[in-house]
N, C-alpha and C positions, 0 to 999 in steps of 0.2 A: 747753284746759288751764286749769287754776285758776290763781288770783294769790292767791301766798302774802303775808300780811300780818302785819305784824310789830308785835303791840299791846303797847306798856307800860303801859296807863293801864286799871284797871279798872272804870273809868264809862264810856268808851268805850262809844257806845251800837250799833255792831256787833255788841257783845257782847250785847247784848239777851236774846237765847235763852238764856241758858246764864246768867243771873243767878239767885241763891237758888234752886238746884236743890235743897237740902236744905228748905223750905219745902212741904211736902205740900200744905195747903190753899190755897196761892198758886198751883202747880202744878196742882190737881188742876183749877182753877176756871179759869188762864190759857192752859192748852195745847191742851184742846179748842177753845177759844174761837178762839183766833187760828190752827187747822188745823195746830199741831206738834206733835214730840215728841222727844228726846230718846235718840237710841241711843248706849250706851255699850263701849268696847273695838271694838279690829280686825274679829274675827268679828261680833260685831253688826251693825257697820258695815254692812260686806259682803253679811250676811244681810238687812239691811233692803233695798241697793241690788239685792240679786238679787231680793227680792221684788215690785220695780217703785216702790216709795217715791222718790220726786225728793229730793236734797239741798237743802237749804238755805245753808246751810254747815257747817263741819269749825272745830273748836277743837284743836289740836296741843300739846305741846310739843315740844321742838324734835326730840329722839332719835326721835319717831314719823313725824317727815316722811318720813323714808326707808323705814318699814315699809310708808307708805302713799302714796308717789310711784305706783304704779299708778292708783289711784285720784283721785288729785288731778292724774295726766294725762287721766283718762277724765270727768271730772266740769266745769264750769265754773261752780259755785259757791266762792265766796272761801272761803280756808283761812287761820285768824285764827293763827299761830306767840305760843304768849306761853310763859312760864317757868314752874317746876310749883308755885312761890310766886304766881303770877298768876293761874291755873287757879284756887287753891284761894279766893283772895279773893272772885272771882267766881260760883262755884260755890257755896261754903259748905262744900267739903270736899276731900279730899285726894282727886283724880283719879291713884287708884292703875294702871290701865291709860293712861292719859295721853293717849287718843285720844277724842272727842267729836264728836257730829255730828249737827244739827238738821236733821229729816226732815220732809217734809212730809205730813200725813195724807192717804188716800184718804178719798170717801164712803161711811161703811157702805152695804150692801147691806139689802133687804128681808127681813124675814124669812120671810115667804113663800117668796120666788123663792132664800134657802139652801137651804131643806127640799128645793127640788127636784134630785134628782138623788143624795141623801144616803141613806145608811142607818144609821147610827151616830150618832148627837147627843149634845151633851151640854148642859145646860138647867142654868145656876144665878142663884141665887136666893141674891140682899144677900149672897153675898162678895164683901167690902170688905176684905180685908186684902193689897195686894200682891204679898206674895212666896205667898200659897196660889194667888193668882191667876196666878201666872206657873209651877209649877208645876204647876196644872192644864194648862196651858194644853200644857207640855213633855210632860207624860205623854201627854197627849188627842193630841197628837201622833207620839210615839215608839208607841204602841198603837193606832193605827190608826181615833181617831175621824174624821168626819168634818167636822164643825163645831160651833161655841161659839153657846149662845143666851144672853145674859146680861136677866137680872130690870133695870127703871130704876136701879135702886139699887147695883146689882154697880160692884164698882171697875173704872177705865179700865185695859184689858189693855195697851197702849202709853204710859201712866205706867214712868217710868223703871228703877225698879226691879220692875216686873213683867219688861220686856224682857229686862232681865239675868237676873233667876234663869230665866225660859224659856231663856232662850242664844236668845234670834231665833225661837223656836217659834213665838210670835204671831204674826210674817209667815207662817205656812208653816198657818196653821189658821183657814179665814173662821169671821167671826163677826159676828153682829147682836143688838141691842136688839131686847127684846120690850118695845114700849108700856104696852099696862097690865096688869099684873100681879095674881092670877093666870090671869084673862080669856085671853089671847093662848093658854093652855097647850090653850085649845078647839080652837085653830086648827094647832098641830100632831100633835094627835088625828088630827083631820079630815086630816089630810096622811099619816095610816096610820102614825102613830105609835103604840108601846104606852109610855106614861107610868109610869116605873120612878124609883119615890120610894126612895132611898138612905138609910134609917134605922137607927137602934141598937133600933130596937122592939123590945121581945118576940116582938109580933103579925107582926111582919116575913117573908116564907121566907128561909131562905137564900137568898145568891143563884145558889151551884151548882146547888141543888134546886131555881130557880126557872126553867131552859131556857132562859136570856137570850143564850146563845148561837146557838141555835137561827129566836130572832125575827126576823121580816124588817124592821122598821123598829123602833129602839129608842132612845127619850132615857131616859137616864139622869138626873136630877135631885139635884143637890147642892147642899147648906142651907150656911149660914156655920158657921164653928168657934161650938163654945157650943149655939149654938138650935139647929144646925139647921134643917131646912125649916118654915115657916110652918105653923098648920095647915090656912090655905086652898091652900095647895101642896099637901098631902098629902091634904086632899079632893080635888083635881082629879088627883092618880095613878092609876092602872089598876091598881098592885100597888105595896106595902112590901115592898124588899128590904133586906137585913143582911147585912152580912160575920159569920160568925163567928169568933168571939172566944174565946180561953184565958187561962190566971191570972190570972181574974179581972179582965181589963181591957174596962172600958164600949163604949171607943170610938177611934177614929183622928182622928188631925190629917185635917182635910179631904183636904191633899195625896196624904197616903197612902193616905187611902179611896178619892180619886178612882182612884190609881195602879190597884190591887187589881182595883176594880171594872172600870173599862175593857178588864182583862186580861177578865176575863169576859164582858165582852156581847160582845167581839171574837173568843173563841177561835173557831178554824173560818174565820172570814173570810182570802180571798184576802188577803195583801199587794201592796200597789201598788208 
C-alpha cells in the first residue's frame, strides 16, 4: 500500500517530477533523459498501469484520493496529497482533472524486430506538434494499425499532452525510432513493406483507387502539418497517395488525414 503524503511546500523536492510541466522545452529535453513521463487524469492513469508502466509516484489532491484509493492500495509508490492552489504552483497550471502520476518509461523496442509480426504500419516523419501526435496515435489505434515508426525528429509520444489527447492510445500502440532518416525506410521495404507516401499531389492515386486495402504489408507515411513529407521521403515511397478533396479544399490537418487514411489500408482487415 502507498504512503499518502501531505506536502504544503512547493519546493519540496518530492515534488521533482511534476515541476514546470507547462515548460515544453524543459520537458521535452528532461523526461527522456531521466526515463519519465507524465500521465494525466484517472483513465490515463489506469491505462498507463494496465499497460505494464511502473509508478513512480501519484500528485493528488485531496477529493481524488478516494477516486483512487484502489490504486494507491495496489501500488507502493508514494502518493504526494497537496491542494489544487499547490498543484497549480508546481505544475505551472491549473490541474483541471486533479489527479497526476509520474510513470516510469520502458526501453523502446527495435525497429526491426516491431516490423515483425506487423502488417499495418504507420511511418512519420518531423511531426512535432503534440496534440497531431497524440491523435495520430488514438486513430492508429481505434483503426486497427499495428504500430508507430517515428523519423529522429518526430515529437515524444509520451510527452504529456500527446498522452492526453490519445486518451492512453500510446500505451496500447508499440512504436520505435527509426535512426537515420530517410535511410532506415530501406529496411522496412526489405521487411515486405509497400511504402505509401500520404500526399495532397496532383500526381498522387487516390487512395480508394490505389488497392491499399487489399496489400499485405502496408506503411502508410505521414509528413508534418505545412510541408508535409520531405522529398527524400517521397523519393524513397513505392506510391503517392491522396485523399480526395471537394470545395475546393487543398488539404487535412494531419490528424484528420491520418484518421481517413488508416480507415483505408485497414478496410477488410479482421478486428482483434
Amino acid at each position: 500500500m502507498a504512503e499518502i503524503i501531505t506536502v504544503d511546500d512547493p519546493d519540496d523536492p518530492r515534488l521533482a517530477d511534476y515541476t514546470g510541466l507547462t515548460d515544453v522545452e524543459l520537458r521535452r529535453r528532461r523526461e527522456p533523459a531521466e526515463g519519465l513521463f507524465i500521465a494525466e487524469g484517472e483513465k490515463v492513469i489506469r491505462r498507463a498501469r494496465h499497460a505494464g508502466y511502473a509508478m513512480r509516484s501519484m500528485l493528488l489532491s485531496a477529493k481524488w484520493v478516494d477516486v483512487m484509493r484502489d490504486v494507491i492500495d495496489e501500488v507502493p509508490a508514494p502518493v504526494y496529497a497537496v491542494s489544487p492552489g499547490l498543484a497549480e504552483r508546481v505544475t505551472g497550471y491549473h490541474v483541471h482533472r486533479g489527479a497526476l502520476a509520474s510513470m516510469q518509461r520502458k526501453p523502446l523496442p527495435d525497429a526491426t524486430e516491431l516490423l515483425a509480426g506487423t502488417r499495418r504500419i504507420v511511418v512519420m516523419e518531423a511531426v512535432n506538434d503534440h496534440t497531431n501526435i497524440g491523435a495520430i496515435f488514438r486513430s492508429a489505434a481505434a483503426l486497427g494499425m499495428d504500430a508507430v515508426l517515428l523519423s529522429p525528429d518526430c515529437a515524444d509520444p509520451l510527452y504529456r499532452r500527446s498522452v492526453k489527447v490519445s486518451m492512453g492510445a500510446v500505451f496500447s500502440v508499440p512504436y520505435a525510432r527509426l535512426e537515420s532518416w530517410p535511410r532506415d525506410l530501406a529496411a522496412v521495404r526489405e521487411a515486405g513493406f509497400k511504402l505509401l507516401a500520404l500526399t495532397p499531389a496532383e500526381k498522387a492515386t487516390d487512395i480508394d483507387a490505389a488497392g491499399v486495402h487489399g496489400l499485405e504489408r502496408a506503411a502508410l507515411m505521414l509528413g508534418a502539418e505545412g510541408g508535409g513529407l520531405s522529398t527524400g521521403a517521397l523519393r524513397a515511397a513505392d506510391e503517392w497517395v491522396r485523399i480526395p478533396m471537394a470545395h475546393g479544399v487543398d488539404s487535412l490537418n494531419v490528424g484528420a488525414a491520418a484518421a481517413v487514411a488508416f480507415y483505408a489500408v485497414a478496410t477488410g482487415r479482421p478486428r482483434s
